[in-house]
One Martini backbone bead per residue (centre of mass of N, CA, C, O) as a GRO file, in nm:
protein
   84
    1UNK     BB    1   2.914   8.335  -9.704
    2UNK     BB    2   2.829   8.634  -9.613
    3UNK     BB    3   2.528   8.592  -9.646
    4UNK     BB    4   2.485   8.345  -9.542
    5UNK     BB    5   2.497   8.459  -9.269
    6UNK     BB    6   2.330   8.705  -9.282
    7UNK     BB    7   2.038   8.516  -9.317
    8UNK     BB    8   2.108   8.339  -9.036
    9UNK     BB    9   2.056   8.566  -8.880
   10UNK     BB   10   1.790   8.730  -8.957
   11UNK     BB   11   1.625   8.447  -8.936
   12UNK     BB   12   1.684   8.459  -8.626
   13UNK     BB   13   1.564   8.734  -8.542
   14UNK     BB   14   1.311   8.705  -8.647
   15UNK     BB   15   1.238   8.473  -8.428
   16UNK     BB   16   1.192   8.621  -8.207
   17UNK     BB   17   0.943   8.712  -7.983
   18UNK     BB   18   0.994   9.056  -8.054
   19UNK     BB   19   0.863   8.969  -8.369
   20UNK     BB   20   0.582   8.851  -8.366
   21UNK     BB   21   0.417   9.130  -8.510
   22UNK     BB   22   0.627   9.128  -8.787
   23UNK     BB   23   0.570   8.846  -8.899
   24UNK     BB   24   0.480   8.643  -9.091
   25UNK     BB   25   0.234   8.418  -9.097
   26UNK     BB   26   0.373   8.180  -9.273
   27UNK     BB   27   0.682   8.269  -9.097
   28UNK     BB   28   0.635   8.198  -8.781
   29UNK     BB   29   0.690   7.935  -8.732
   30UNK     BB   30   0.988   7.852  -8.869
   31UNK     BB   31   1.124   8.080  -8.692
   32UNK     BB   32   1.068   7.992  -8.426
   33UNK     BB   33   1.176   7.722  -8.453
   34UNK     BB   34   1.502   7.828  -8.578
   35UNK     BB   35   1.540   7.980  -8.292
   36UNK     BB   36   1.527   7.738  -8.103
   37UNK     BB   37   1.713   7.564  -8.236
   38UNK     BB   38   1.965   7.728  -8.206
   39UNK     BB   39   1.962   7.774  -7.882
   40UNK     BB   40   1.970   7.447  -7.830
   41UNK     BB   41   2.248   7.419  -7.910
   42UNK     BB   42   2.416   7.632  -7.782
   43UNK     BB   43   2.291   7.493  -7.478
   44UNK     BB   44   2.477   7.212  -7.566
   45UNK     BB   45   2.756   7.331  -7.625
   46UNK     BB   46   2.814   7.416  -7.369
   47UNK     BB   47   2.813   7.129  -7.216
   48UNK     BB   48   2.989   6.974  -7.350
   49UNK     BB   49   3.255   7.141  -7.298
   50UNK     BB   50   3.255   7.140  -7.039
   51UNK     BB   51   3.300   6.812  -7.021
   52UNK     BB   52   3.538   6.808  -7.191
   53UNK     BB   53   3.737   6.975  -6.990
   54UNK     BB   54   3.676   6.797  -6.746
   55UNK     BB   55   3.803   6.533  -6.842
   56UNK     BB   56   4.073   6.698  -6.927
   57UNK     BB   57   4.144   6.728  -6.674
   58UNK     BB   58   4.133   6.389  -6.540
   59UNK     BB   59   4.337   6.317  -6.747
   60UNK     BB   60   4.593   6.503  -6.643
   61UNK     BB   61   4.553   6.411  -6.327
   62UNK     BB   62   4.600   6.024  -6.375
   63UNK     BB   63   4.932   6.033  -6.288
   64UNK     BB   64   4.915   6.161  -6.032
   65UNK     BB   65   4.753   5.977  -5.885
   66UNK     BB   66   4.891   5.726  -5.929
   67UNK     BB   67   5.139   5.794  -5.772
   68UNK     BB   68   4.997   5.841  -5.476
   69UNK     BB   69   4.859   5.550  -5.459
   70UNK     BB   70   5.186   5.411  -5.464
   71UNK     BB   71   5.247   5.556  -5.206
   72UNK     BB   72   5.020   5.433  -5.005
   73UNK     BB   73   5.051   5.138  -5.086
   74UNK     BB   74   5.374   5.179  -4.950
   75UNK     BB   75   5.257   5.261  -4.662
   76UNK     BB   76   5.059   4.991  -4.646
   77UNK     BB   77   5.186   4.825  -4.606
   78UNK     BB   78   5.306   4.542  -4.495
   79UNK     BB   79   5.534   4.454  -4.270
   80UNK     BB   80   5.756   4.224  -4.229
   81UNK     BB   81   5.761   3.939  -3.964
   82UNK     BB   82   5.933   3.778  -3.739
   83UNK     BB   83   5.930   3.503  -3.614
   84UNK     BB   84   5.903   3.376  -3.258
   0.00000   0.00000   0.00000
């Protein structure tokens, strides 16, 4: 596990751009890819996660809402008046 680790490591570094220069022209194109690849997943989870805790957040605060709504339609009531 951490050969792979140390190896995806590598070959992601190998990927940036400030190593133009230093690989192999054979392996350029598919680290360069695999580099923006996963920046990509990177800036995309950072994303998701974002939504995610904001949901958690709106799914929480869901029946305080409820509450006060409860409270202000019991003060817009309408009071009964009686016929003149």
């Amino acid at each position: 596990m951490r050969r792979i680790l140390l190896l995806t490591a590598l070959l992601y570094g190998y990927g940036d751009p400030g190593f133009d220069g230093h690989r192999p022209e054979a392996l350029d194109r598919p680290l360069r890819n695999f580099h923006r690849a996963v920046d990509a997943v990177a800036r995309d989870a950072q994303r998701v996660l974002v939504a995610i805790d904001s949901r958690a957040n709106v799914i929480a605060t869901l029946p305080e809402l409820g509450d006060r709504l409860r409270d202000l339609g019991e003060a817009l009531a309408p009071t009964t008046l009686e016929p003149i």
